[in-house]
LOGULUM-266786 format. One record per residue (C-alpha): residue in three letters; x negated, z, y negated. Coordinates in pm, whole numbers, plus 50000, padded with zeros to 5 digits. Example, Ala and Ser with C-alpha at 12.3 -4.5 7.8 and 13.67 -1.06 7.14 Angstrom:
# LOGULUM-266786
ALA487705078050450SER486335071450106
//
This chain:
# LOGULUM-266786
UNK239400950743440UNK235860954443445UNK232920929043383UNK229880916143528UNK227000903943350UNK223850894843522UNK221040883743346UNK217350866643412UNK214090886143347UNK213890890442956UNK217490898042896UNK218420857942884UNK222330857842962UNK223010843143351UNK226160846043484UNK229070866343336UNK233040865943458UNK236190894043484UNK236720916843843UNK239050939643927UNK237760976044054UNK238860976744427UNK237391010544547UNK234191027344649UNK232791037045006UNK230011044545176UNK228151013545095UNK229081012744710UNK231841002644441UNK233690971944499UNK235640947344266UNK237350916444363UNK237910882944109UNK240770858244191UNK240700821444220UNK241110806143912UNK238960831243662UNK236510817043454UNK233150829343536UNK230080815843277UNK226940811143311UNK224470817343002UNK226160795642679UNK227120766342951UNK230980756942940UNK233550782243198UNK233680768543553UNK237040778343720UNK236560803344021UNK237930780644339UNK238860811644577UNK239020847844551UNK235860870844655UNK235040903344694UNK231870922344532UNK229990948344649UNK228160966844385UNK225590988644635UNK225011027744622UNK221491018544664UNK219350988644693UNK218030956244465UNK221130932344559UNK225030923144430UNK226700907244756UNK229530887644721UNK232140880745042UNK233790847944983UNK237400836045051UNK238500805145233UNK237480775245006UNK235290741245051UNK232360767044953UNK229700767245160UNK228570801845176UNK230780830445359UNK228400858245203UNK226330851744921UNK223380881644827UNK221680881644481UNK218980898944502UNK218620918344206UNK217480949043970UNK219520978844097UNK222810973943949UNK224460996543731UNK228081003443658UNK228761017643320UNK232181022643240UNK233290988843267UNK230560967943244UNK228460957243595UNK224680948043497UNK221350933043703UNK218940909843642UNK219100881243894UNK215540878044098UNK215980842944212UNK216620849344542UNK219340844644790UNK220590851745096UNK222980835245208UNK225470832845544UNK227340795945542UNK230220791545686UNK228750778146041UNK226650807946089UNK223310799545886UNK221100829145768UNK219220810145481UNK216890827445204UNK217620810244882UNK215700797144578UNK212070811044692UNK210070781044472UNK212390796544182UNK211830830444242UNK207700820344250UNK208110796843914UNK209400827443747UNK206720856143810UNK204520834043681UNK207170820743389UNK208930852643310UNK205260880143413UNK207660898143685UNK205870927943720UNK203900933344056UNK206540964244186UNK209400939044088UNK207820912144296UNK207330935144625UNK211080954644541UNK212590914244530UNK210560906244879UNK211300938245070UNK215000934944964UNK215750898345060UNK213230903945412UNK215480935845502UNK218840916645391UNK218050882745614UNK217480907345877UNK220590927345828UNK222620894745760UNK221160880846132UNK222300914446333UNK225810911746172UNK224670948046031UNK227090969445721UNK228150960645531UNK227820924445599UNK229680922245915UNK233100936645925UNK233120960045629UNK232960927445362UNK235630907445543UNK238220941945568UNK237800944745167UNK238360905145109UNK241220906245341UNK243000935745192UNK242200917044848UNK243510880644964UNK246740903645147UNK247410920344807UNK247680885344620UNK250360873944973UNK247410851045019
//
């Protein structure tokens, strides 16, 4: 098992939960978590994990995307835009930027929490390069997410389905 803890600028805990190392390719390491974990965010009390998803931990690039199972969730693929994570032994780390992009289940490309992500570089003094890294990022992802481009067209869905398949989901 392996965990993942992202944080907010300033090392403030966000959210933390349990995966399960599923592999690496060419886009990255990825880790699954099962419905019914406990993922955390900060201090606040465990919320139960309704379906199972798939992470993708990129090779390169300021994002943690997350390729969701079949639940009453409204988001299909949902992109943190982040630090660079890093996998160290068993721990996952990023700081969470604010914003999101995300792919709902009828087709919507929507970028995410933009007032949040301009509240904090004024809140949290985001440094300028962390500001224009954050932008770039979620700009190239939207468009990536659009064109159905990998990772985030068939490559996400062939891990989450060999995950679900593993469980006889």
């Amino acid at each position: 098992m392996a965990e993942f803890r992202f944080t907010k600028w300033g090392g403030r805990l966000h959210w933390h939960y349990p995966l399960e190392p599923l592999g690496v390719d060419e886009w990255g390491t990825w880790f699954g978590t099962r419905a019914g974990v406990a993922m955390q965010r900060g201090d606040e009390p465990p919320v139960v994990q309704p379906h199972d998803f798939v992470t993708l931990v990129p090779a390169d690039g300021w994002y943690v995307a997350s390729f969701n199972g079949e639940s009453d969730h409204g988001a299909e693929l949902y992109i943190d835009i982040s630090t660079p994570p890093t996998i160290s032994g068993a721990l996952i780390e990023a700081v969470d930027l604010d914003l999101d992009v995300i792919r709902a289940r009828d087709g919507r490309i929507i970028l995410d929490d933009e007032d949040e992500f301009a509240e904090h570089q004024v809140l949290y003094a985001y440094p300028a390069h962390v500001i224009a890294a954050a932008q770039t990022e979620a700009d190239r992802l939207m468009a990536e997410v659009t064109a159905g481009a990998e990772p985030f067209g068939e490559v996400g869905r062939a891990w989450l389905a060999r995950y679900a398949s593993a469980a006889g989901r």
